[in-house]
Structure formats: structure tokens, C-alpha cells
PyMOL Python script that loads the backbone (N, CA, C, O; Angstrom):
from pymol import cmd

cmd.read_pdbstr("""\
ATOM      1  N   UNK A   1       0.718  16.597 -10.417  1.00  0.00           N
ATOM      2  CA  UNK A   1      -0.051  15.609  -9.696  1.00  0.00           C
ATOM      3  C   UNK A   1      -1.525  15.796  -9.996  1.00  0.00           C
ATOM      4  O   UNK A   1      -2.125  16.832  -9.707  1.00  0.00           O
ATOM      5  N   UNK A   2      -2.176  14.574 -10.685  1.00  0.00           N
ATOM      6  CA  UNK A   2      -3.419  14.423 -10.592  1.00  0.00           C
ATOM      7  C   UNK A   2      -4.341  14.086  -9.111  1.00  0.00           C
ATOM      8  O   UNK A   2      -3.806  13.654  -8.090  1.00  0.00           O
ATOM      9  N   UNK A   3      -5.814  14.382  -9.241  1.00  0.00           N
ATOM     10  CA  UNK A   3      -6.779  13.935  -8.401  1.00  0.00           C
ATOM     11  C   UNK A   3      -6.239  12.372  -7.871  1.00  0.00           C
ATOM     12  O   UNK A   3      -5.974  11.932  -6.752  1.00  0.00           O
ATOM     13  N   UNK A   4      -6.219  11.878  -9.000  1.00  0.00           N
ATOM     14  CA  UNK A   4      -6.513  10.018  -9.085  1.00  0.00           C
ATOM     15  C   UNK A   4      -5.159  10.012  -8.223  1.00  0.00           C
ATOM     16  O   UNK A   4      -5.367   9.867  -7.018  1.00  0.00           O
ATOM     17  N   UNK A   5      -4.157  10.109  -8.502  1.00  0.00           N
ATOM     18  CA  UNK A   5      -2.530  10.101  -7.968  1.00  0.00           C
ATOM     19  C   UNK A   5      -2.727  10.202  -6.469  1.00  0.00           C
ATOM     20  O   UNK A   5      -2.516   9.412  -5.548  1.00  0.00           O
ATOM     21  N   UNK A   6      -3.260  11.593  -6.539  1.00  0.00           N
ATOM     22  CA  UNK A   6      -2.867  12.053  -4.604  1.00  0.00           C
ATOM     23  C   UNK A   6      -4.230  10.910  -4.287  1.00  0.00           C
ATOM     24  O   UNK A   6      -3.589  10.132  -4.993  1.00  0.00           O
ATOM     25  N   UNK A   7      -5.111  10.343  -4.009  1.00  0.00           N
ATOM     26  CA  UNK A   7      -6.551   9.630  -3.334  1.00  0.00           C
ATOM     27  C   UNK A   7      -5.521   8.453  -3.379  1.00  0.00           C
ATOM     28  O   UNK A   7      -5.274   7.976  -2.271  1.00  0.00           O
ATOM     29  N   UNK A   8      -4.818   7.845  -4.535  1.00  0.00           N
ATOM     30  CA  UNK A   8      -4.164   6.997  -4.245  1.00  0.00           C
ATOM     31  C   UNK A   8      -3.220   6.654  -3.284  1.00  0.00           C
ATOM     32  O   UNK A   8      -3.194   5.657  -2.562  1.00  0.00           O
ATOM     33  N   UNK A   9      -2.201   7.885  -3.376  1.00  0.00           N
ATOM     34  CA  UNK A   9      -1.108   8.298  -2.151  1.00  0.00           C
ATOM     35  C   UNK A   9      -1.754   8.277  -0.574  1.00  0.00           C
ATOM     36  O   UNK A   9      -1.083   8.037   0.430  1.00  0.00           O
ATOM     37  N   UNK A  10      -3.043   8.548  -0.587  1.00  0.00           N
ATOM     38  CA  UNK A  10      -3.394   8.878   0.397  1.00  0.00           C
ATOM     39  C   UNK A  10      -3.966   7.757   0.740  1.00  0.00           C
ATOM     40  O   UNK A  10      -4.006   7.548   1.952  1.00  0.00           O
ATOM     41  N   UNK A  11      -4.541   6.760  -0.133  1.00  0.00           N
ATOM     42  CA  UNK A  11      -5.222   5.277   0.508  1.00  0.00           C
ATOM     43  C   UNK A  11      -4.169   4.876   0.803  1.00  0.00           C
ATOM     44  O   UNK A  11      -4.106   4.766   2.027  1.00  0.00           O
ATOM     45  N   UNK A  12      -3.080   4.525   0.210  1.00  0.00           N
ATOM     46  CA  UNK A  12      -1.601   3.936   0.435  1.00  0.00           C
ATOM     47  C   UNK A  12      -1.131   4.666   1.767  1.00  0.00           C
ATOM     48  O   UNK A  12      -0.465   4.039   2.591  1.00  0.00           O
ATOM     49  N   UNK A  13      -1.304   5.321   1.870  1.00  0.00           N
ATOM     50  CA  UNK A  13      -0.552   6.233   2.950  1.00  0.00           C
ATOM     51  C   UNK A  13      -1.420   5.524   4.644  1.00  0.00           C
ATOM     52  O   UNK A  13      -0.943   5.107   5.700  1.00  0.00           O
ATOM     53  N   UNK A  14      -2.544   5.658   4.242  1.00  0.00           N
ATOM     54  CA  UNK A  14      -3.638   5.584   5.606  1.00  0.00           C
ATOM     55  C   UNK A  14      -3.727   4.066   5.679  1.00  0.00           C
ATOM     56  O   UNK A  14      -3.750   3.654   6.838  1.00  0.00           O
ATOM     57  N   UNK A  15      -3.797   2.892   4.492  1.00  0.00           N
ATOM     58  CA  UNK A  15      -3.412   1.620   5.118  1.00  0.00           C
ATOM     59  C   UNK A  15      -2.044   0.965   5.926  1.00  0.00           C
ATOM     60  O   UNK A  15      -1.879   0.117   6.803  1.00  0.00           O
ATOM     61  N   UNK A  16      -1.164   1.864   5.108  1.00  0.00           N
ATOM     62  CA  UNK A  16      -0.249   1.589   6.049  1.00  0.00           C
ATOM     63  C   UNK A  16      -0.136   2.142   7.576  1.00  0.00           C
ATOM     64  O   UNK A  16       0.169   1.372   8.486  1.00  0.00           O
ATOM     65  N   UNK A  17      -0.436   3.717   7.837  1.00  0.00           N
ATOM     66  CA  UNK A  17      -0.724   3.963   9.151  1.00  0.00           C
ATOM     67  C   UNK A  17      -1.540   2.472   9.924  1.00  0.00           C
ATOM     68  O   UNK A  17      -1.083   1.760  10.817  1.00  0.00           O
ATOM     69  N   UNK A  18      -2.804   2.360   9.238  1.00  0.00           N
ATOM     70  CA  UNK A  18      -3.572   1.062   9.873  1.00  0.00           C
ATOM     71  C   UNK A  18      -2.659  -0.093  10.551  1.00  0.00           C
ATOM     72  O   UNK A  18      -2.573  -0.712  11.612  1.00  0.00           O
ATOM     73  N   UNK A  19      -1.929   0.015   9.084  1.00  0.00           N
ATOM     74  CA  UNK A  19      -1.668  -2.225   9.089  1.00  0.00           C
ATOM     75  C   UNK A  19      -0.139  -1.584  10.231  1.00  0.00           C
ATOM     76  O   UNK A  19       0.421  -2.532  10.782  1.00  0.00           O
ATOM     77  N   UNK A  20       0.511  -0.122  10.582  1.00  0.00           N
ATOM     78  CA  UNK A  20       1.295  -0.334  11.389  1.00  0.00           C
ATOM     79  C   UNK A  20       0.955  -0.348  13.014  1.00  0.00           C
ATOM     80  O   UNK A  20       1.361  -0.817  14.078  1.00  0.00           O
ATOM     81  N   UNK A  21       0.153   0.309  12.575  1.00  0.00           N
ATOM     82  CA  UNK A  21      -1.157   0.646  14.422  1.00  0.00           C
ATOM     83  C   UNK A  21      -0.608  -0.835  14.571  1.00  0.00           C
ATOM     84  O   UNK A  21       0.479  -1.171  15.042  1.00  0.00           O
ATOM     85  N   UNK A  22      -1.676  -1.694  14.029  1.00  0.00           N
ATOM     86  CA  UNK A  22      -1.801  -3.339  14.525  1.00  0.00           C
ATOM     87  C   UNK A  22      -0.941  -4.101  14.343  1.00  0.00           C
ATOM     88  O   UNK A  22      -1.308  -5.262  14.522  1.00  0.00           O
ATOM     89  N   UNK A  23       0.433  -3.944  13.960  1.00  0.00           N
ATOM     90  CA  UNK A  23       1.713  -3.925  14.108  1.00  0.00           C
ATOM     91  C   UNK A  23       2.061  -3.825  15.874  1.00  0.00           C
ATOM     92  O   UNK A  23       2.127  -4.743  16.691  1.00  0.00           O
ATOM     93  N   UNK A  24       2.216  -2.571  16.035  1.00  0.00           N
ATOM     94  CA  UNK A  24       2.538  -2.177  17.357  1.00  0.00           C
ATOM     95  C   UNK A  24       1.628  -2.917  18.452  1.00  0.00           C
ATOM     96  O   UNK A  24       2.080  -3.337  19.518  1.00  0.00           O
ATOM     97  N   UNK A  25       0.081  -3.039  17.990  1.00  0.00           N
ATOM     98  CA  UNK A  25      -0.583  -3.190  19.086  1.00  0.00           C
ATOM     99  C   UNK A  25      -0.133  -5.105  19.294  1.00  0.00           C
ATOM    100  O   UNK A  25      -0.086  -5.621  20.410  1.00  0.00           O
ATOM    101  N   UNK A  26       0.122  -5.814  18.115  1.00  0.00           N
ATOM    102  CA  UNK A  26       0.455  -7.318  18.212  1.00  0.00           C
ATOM    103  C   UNK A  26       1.467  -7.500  18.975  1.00  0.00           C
ATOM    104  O   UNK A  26       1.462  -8.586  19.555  1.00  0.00           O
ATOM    105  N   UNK A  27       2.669  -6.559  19.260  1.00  0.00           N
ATOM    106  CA  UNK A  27       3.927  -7.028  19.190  1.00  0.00           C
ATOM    107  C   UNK A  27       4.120  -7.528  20.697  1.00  0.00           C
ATOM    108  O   UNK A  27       4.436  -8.671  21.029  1.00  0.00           O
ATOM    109  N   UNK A  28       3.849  -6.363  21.605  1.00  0.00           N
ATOM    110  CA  UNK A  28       3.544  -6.862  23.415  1.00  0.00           C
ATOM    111  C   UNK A  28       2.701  -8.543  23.558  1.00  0.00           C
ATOM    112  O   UNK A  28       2.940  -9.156  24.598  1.00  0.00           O
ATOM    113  N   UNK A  29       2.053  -9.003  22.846  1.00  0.00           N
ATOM    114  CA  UNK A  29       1.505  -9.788  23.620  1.00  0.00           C
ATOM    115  C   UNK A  29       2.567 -11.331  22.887  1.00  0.00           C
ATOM    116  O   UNK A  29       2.068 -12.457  22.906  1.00  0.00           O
ATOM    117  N   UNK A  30       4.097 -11.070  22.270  1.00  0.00           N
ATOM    118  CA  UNK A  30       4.088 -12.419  21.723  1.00  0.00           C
ATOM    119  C   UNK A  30       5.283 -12.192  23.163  1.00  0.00           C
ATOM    120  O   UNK A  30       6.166 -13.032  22.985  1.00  0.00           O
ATOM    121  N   UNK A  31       5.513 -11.566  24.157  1.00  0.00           N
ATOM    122  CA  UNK A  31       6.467 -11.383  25.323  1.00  0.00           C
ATOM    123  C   UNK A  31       5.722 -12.106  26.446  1.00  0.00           C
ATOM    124  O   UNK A  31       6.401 -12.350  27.443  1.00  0.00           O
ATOM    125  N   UNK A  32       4.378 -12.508  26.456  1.00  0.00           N
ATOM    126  CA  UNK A  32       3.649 -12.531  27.079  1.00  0.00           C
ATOM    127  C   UNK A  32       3.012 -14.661  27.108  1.00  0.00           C
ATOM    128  O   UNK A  32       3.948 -15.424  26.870  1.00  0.00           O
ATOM    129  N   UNK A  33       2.086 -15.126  27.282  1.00  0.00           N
ATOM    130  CA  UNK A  33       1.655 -16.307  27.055  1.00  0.00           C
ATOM    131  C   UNK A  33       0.237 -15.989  26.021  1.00  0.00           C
ATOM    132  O   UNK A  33      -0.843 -15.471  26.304  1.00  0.00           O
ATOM    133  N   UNK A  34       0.739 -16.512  24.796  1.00  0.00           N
ATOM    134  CA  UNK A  34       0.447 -16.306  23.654  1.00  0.00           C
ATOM    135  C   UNK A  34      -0.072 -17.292  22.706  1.00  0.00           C
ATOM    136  O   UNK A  34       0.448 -18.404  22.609  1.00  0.00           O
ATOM    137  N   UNK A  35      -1.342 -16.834  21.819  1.00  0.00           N
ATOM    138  CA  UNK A  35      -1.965 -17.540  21.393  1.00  0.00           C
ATOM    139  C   UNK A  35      -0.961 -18.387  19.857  1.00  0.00           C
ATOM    140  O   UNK A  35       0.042 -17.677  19.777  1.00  0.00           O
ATOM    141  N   UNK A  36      -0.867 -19.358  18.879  1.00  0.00           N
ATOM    142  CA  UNK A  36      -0.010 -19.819  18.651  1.00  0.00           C
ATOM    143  C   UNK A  36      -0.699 -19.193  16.916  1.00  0.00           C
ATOM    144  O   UNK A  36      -0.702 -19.951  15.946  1.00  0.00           O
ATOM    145  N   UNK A  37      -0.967 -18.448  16.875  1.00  0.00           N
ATOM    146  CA  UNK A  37      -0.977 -17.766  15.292  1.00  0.00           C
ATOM    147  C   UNK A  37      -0.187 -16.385  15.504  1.00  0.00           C
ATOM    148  O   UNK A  37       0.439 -15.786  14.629  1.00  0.00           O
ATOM    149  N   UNK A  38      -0.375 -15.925  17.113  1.00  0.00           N
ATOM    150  CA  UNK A  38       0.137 -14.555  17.082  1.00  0.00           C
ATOM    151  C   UNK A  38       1.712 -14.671  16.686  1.00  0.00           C
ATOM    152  O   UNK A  38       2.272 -14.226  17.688  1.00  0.00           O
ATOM    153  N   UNK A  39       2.472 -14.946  15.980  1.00  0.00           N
ATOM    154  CA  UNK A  39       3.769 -14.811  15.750  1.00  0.00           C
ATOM    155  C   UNK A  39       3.156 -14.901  14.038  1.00  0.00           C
ATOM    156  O   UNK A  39       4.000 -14.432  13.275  1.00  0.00           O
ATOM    157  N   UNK A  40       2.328 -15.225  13.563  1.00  0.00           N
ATOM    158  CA  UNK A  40       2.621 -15.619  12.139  1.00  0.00           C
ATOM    159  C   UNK A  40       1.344 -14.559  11.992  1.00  0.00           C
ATOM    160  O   UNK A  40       1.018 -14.260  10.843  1.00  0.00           O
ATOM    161  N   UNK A  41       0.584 -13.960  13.143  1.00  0.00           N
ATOM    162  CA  UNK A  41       0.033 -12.673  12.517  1.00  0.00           C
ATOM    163  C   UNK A  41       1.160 -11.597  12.575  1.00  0.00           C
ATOM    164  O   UNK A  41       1.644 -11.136  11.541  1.00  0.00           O
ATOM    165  N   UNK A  42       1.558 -11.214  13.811  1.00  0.00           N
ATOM    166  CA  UNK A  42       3.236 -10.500  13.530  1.00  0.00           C
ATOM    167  C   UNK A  42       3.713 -10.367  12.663  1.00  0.00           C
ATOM    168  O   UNK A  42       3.869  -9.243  12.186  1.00  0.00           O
ATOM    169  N   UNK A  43       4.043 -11.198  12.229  1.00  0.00           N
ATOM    170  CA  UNK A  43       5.435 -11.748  11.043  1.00  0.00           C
ATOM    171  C   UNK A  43       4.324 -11.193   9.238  1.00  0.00           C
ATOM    172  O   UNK A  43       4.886 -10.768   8.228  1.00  0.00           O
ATOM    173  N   UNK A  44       3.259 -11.330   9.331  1.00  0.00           N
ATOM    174  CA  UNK A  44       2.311 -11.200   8.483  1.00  0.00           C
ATOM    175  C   UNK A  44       1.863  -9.286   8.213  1.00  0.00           C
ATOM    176  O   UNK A  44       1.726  -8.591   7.205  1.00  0.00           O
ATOM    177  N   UNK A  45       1.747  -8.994   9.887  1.00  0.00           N
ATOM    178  CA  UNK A  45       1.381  -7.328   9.714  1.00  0.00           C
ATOM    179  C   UNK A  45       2.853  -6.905   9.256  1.00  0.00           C
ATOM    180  O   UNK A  45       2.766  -6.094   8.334  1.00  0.00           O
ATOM    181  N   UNK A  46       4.094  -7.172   9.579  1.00  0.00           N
ATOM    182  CA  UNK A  46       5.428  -6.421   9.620  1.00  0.00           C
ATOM    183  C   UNK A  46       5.599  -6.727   7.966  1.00  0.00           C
ATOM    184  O   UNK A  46       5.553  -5.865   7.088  1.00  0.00           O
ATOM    185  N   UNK A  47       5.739  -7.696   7.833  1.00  0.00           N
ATOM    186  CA  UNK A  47       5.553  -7.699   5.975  1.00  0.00           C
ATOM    187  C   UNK A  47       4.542  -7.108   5.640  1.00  0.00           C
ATOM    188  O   UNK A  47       5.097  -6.059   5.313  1.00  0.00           O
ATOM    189  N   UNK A  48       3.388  -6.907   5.434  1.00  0.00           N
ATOM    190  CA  UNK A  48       2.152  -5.978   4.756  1.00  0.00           C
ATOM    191  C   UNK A  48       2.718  -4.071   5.328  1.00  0.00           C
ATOM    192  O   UNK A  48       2.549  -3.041   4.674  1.00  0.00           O
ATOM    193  N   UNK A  49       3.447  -4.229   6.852  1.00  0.00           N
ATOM    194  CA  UNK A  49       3.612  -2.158   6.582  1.00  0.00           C
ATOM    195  C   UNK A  49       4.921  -2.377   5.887  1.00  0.00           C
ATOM    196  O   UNK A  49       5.205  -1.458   5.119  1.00  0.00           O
ATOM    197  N   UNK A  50       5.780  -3.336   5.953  1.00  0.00           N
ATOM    198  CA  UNK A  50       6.979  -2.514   5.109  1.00  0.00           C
ATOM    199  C   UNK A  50       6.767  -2.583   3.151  1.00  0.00           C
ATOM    200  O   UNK A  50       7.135  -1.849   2.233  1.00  0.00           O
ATOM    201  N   UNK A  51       6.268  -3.408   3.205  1.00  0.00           N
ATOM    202  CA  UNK A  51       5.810  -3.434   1.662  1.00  0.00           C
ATOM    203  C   UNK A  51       4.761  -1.896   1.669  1.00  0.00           C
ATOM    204  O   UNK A  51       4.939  -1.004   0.840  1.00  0.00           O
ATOM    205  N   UNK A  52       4.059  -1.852   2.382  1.00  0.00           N
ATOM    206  CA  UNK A  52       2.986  -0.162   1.882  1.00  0.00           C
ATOM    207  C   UNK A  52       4.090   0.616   2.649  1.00  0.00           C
ATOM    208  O   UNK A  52       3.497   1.548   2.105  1.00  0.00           O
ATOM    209  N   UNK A  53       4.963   1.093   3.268  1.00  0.00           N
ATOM    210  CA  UNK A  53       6.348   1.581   3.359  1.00  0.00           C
ATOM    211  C   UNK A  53       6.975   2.105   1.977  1.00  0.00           C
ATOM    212  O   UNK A  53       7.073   3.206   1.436  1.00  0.00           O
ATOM    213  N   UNK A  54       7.286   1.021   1.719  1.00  0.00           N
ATOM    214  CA  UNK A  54       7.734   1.246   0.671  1.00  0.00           C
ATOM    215  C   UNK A  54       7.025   1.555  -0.997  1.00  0.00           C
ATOM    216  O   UNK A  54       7.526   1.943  -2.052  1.00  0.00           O
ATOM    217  N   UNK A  55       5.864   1.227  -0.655  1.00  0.00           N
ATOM    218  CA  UNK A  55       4.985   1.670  -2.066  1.00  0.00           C
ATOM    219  C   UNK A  55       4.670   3.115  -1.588  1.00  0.00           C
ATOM    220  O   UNK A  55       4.723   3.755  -2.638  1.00  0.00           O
ATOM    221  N   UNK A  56       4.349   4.057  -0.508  1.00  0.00           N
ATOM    222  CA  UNK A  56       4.557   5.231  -0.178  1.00  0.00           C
ATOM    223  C   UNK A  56       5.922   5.448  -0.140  1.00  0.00           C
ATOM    224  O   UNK A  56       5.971   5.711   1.062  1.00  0.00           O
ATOM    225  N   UNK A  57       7.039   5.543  -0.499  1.00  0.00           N
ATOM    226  CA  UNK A  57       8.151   5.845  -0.759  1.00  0.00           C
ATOM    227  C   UNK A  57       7.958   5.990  -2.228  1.00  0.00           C
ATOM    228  O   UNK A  57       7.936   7.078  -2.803  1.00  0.00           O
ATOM    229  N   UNK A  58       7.864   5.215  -2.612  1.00  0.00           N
ATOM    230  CA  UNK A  58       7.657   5.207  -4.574  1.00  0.00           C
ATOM    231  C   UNK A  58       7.038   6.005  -5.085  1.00  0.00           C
ATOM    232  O   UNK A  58       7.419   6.774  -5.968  1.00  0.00           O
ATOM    233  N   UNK A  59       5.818   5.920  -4.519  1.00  0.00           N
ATOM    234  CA  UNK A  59       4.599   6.474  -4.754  1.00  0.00           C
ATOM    235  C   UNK A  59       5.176   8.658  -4.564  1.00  0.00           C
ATOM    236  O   UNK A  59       4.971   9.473  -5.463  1.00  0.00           O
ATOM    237  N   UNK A  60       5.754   8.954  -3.382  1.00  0.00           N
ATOM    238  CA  UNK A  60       6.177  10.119  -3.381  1.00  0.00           C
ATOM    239  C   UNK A  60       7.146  10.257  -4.227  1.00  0.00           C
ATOM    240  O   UNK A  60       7.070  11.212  -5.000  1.00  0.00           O
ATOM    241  N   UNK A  61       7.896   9.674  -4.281  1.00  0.00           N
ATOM    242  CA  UNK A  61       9.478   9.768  -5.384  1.00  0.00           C
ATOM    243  C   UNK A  61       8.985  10.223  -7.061  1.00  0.00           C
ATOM    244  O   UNK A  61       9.546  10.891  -7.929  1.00  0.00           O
ATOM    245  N   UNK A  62       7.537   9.430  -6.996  1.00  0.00           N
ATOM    246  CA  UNK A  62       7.015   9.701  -8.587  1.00  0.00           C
ATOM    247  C   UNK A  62       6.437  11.423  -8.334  1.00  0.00           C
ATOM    248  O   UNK A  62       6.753  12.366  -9.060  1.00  0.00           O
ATOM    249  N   UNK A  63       5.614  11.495  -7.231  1.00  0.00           N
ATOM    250  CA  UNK A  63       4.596  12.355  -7.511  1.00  0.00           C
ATOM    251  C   UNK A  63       5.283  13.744  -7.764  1.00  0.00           C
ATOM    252  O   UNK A  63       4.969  14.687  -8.489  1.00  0.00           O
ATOM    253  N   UNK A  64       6.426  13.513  -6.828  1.00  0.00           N
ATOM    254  CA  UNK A  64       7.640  15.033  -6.637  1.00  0.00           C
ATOM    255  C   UNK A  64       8.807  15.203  -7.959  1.00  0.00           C
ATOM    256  O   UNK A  64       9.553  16.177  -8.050  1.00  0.00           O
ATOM    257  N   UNK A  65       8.785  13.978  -8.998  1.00  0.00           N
ATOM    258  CA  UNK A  65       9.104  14.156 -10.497  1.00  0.00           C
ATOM    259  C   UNK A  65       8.325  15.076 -11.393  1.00  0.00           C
ATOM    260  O   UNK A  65       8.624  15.178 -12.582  1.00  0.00           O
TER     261      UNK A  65
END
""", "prot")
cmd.dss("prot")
cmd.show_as("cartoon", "prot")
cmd.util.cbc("prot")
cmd.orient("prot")
């Protein structure tokens, strides 16, 4: 494993922590009376963490080759 590799793993790693935070923090208020984008921001954060999910899955699978 190079420098460049792990900074990468690790931006990949910490946006997804992010984009899942605001994941969790969206999800309570579509139970609630709700503004009419919050389902298509939802639907928008849950696709953006499982896609960086899964590019940190890849991303380790290479580095541990």
C-alpha cells in the first residue's frame, strides 16, 4: 500500500461516514409532516452511502491483495 492508496481509502471512507450521518439524521423526519423533497433527499443520501459502501469494500479488497 501506497501514500496515494491509503488518503484515498480514507477520503472514501470519511465521505461515506458523512453522507451516512445525514442518512440517519433525514430518515425521522419523512414519519413526521414533511417537506416534499425530503423523500427524494432520502432516497438520494441512501444511494450516495451504499455506492461509497461499496467503493470502501473494493477499495479494501484491493489494498489487502
Amino acid at each position: 500500500m501506497n501514500q496515494k492508496s491509503n488518503r484515498r481509502f480514507l477520503t472514501v471512507l470519511v465521505a461515506m461516514a458523512f453522507t451516512a450521518a445525514a442518512l440517519i439524521l433525514s430518515v425521522p423526519p419523512l414519519f413526521e409532516a414533511h417537506e416534499p423533497y425530503q423523500l427524494g433527499l432520502t432516497l438520494t443520501l441512501a444511494a450516495l452511502a451504499s455506492a461509497l459502501g461499496a467503493a470502501v469494500l473494493v477499495m479494501r479488497a484491493r489494498n489487502r491483495a
